[in-house]
C-alpha positions as a LaTeX table, in Angstrom:
\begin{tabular}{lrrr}
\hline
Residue & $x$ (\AA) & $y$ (\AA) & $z$ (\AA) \\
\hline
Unk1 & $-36.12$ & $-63.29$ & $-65.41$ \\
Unk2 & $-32.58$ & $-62.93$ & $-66.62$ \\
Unk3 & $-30.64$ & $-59.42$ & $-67.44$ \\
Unk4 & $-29.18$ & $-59.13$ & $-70.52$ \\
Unk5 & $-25.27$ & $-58.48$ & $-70.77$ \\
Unk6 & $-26.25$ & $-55.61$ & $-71.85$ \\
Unk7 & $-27.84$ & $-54.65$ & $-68.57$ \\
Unk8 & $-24.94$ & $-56.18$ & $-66.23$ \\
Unk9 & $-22.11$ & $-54.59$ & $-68.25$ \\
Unk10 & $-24.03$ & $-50.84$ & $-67.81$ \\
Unk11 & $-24.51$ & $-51.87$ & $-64.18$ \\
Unk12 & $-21.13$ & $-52.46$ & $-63.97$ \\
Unk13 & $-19.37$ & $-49.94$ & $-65.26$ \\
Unk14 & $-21.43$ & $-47.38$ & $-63.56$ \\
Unk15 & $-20.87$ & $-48.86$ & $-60.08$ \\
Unk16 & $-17.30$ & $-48.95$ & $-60.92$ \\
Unk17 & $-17.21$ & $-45.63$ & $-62.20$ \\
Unk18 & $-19.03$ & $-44.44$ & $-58.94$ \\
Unk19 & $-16.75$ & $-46.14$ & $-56.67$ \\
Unk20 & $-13.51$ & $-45.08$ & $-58.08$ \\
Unk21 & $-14.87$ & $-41.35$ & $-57.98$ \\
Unk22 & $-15.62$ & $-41.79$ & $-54.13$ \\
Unk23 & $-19.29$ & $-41.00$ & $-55.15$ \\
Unk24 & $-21.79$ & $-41.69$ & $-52.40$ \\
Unk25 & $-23.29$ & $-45.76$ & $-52.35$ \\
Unk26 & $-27.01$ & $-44.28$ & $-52.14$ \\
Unk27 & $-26.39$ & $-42.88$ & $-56.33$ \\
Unk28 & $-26.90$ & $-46.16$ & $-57.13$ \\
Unk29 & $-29.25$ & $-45.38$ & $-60.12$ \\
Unk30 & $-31.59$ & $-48.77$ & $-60.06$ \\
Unk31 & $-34.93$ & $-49.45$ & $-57.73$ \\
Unk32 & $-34.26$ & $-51.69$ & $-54.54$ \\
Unk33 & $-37.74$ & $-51.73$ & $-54.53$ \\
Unk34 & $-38.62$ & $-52.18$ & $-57.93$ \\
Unk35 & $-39.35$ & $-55.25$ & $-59.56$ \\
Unk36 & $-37.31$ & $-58.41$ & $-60.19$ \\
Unk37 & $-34.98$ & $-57.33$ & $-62.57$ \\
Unk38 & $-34.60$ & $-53.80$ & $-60.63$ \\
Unk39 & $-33.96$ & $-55.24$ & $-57.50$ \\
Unk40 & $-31.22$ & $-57.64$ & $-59.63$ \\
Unk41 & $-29.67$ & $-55.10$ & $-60.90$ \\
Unk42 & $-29.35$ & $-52.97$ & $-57.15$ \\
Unk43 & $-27.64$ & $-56.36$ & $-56.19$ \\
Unk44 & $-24.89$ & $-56.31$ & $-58.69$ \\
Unk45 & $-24.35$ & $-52.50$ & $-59.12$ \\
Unk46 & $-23.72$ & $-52.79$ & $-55.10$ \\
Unk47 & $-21.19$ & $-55.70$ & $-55.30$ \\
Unk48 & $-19.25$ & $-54.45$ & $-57.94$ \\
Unk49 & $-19.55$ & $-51.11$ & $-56.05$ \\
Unk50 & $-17.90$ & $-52.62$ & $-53.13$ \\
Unk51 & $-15.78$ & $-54.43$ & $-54.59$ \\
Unk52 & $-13.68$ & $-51.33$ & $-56.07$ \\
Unk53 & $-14.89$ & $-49.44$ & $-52.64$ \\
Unk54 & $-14.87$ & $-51.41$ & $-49.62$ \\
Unk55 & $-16.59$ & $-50.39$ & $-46.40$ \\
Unk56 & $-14.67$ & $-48.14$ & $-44.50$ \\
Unk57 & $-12.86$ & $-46.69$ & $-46.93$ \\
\hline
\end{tabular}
């Protein structure tokens, strides 16, 4: 299983998007408990999340 660019660049911009408008972690809009690529995709919208939004901030 591999994502498509595609796939990473919407996850991407949406977690940065998200971050930068203080919107809540938990709107992350992909299934930790989905299936490969779903669970993928959590993992990367939440990095780049916290990358523009660290923890405690």
């Amino acid at each position: 299983m591999s994502l498509t660019d595609l796939e990473r660049r919407a996850a991407i911009t949406t977690a940065r998007y998200a971050a930068l408008r203080r919107l809540p972690i938990t709107g992350c809009p992909y299934d930790p408990a989905g299936d490969d690529r779903q669970r993928a995709l959590t993992l990367l919208w939440v990095r780049i999340y916290r990358r523009y939004r660290p923890a405690g901030r």
